[in-house]
C-alpha positions as CSV (number, residue, x, y, z in Angstrom):
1,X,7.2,107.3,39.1
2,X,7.5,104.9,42.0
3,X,3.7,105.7,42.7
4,X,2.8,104.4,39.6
5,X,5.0,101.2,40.0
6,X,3.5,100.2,43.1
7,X,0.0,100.8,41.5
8,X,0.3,98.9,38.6
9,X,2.1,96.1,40.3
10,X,-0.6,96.1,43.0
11,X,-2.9,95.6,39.9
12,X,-2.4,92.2,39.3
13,X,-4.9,89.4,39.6
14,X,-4.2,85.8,40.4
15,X,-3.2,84.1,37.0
16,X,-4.1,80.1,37.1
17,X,-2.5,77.7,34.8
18,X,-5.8,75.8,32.5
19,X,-4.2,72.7,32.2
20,X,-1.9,71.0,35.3
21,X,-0.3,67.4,34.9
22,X,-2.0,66.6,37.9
23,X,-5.7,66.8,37.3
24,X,-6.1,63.4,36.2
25,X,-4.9,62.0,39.3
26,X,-7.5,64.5,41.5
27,X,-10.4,62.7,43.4
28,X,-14.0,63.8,42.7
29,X,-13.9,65.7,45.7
30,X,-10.2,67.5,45.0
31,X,-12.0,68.5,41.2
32,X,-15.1,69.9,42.9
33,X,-13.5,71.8,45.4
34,X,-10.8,73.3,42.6
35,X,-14.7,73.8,40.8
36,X,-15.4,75.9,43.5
37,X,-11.8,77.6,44.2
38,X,-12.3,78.9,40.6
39,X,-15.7,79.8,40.8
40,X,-14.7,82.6,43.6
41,X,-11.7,83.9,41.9
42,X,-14.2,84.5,39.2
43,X,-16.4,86.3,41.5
44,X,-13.0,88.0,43.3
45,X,-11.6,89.6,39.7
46,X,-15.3,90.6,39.2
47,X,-15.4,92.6,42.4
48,X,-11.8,94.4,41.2
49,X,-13.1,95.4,38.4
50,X,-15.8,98.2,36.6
51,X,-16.8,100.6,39.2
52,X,-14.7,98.8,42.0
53,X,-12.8,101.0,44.7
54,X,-10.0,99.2,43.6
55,X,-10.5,101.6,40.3
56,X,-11.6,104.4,41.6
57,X,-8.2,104.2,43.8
58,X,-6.1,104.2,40.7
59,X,-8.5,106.9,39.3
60,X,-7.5,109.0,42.0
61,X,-4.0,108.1,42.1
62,X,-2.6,107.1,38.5
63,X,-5.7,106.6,36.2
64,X,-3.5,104.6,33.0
65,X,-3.7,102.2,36.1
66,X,-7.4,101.4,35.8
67,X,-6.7,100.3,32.3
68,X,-3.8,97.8,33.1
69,X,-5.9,96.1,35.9
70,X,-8.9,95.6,33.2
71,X,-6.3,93.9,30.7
72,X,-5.3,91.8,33.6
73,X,-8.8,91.1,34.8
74,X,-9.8,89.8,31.0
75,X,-6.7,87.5,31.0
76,X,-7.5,86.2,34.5
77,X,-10.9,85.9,34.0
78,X,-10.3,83.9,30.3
79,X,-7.7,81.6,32.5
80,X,-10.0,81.0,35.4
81,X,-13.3,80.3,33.1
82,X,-10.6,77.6,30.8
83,X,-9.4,75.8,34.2
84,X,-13.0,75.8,35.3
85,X,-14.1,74.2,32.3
86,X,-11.5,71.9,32.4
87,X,-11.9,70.8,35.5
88,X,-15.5,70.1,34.7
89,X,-14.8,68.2,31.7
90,X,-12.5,65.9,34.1
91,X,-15.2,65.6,36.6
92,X,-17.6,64.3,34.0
93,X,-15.1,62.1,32.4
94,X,-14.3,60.0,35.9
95,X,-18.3,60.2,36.6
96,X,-18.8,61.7,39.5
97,X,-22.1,62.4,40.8
């Protein structure tokens, strides 16, 4: 039991929040460097997910694992693609080139 606690807590992604009171006040560069934050914790959840070792850890250890850290994946990915476009959309609407 307390293995599969400390797997499926260990599962977790990091969660973003889309929208944050203070985007509008960001410079160009702050909203193209949050751009790019979220653009690698895209590329991060991808890595922890599929045919990761990450997976094939839990497959070994406590397999209803692998299924808990895909949920979790989806949900962080969905929240990282919604800041990311949202962080675009500001970066458009102050003009920066």
């Amino acid at each position: 039991m307390l293995v599969a606690f400390l797997t499926v807590t260990a599962c977790t992604h990091k969660k973003v929040s889309v929208t944050q009171v203070e985007g509008q006040t960001k410079s160009c560069q702050q909203l193209s460097s949050e751009i790019a934050q979220m653009e690698e914790l895209e590329n991060d959840i991808d890595g922890k997910t599929g045919l990761s070792g990450r997976n094939v850890g839990m497959a070994l250890l406590f397999w209803p694992g692998i299924i808990v850290n895909e949920m979790n994946a989806d949900d962080a990915r969905d929240r990282a693609s919604d800041r990311k476009a949202k962080l675009i959309e500001l970066y458009n609407n102050k003009a920066c080139s």
